[in-house]
N, C-alpha and C positions, 0 to 999 in steps of 0.2 A: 568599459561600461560595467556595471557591478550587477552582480548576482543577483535574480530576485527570485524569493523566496518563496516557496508553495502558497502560505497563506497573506503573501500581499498581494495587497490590488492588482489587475492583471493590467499588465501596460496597453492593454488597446481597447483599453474604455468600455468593456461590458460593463463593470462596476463589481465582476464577480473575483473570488478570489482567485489566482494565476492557478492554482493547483487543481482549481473547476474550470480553466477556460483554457488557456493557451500555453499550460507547462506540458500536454502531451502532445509531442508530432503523431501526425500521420505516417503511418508505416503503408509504405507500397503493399505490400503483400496483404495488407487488411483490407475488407472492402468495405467502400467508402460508399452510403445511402444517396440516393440522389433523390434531388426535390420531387419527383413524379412516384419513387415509391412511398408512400404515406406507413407502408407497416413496419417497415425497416422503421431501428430506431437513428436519431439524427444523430452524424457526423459532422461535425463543421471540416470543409475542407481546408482551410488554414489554422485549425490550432489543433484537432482531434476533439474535439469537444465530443463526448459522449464514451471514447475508451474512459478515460477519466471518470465519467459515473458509473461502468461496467465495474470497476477497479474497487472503485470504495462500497458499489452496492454489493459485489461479491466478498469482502473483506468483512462488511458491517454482518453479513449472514453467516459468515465461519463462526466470528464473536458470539454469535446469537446463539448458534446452535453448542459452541462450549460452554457459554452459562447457562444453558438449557442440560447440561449435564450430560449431550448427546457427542462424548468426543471423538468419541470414530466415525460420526459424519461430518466431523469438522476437521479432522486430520482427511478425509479423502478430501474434500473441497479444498480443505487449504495446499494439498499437491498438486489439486488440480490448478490452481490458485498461483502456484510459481512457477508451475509450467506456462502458463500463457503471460505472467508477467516475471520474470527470470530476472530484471534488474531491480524489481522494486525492495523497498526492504521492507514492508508491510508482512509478505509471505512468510519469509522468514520470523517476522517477529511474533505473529500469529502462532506457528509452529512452536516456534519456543516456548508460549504460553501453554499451546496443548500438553507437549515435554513436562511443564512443570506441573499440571494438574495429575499427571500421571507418576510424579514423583521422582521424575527424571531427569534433577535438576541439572547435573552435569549437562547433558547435551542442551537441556534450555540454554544454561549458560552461553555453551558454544553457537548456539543459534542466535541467540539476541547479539551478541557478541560479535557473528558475523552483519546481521539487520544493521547494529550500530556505526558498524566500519560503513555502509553501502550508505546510509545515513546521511553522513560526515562528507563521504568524498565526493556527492553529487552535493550538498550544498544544498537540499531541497526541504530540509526537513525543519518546520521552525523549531524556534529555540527550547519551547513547550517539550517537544516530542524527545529533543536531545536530551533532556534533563530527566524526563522520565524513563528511557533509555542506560540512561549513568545510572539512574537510583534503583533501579531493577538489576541490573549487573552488580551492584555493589549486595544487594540482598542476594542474591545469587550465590555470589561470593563466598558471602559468610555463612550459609548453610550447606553448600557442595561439599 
């Protein structure tokens, strides 16, 4: 069966992209919202639906607050940010960008560089993301 990809269509007919419905499992140890609590926010019990917007809505607020100019609260978020997701490569690649606002391009390097490997070997990341991954490593590159 072939890989499918963050931003195609998710195979079980929400219509949403796989990367918003059913690319993240449920993990045992997270708790899962049940239909009688209304405050909790929803989990679908077969695809994780809802880590999945935890992820990108904590991710879109790191970005925010570094082009806010505000980068030591977006280096504490974005730690706190791979601690609860450890395999993504989002964290990392956030961090590298902090790295390099701060002029610290070597480890940016090293970081996007790690992001890009975790990228690559899960298969999840469309082709968009790869390319801008390479082109950022290559500027890297030639200024470290």
């Amino acid at each position: 069966m072939a890989k499918i990809g963050r931003n195609d269509p998710c195979p079980c007919g929400s219509g949403k992209k796989h990367k918003k419905c059913c690319s993240v499992t449920n993990d045992a140890a997270k708790p899962v919202a049940s239909q009688s609590d209304s405050s909790a926010p929803h989990v679908c019990d077969l695809c994780g639906e809802g880590l999945e917007d935890d992820l990108n809505d904590r991710a879109d607020l790191i970005l925010h607050e570094l082009l806010e100019g505000r980068v030591d609260e977006a280096e504490a978020l974005c730690h706190a940010f791979i601690h609860d997701f450890p395999e993504e490569a989002e964290g990392l690649d956030l961090l590298s960008m902090i790295f390099e606002e701060r002029g610290q391009r070597e480890r940016a390097l090293e970081l996007l560089k790690q992001a890009s490997d975790i990228s690559l070997a899960k298969h999840y990341s469309d082709t968009e993301t790869r390319q801008l991954m390479r082109e950022r490593i290559q500027e890297l590159e030639v200024r470290a």
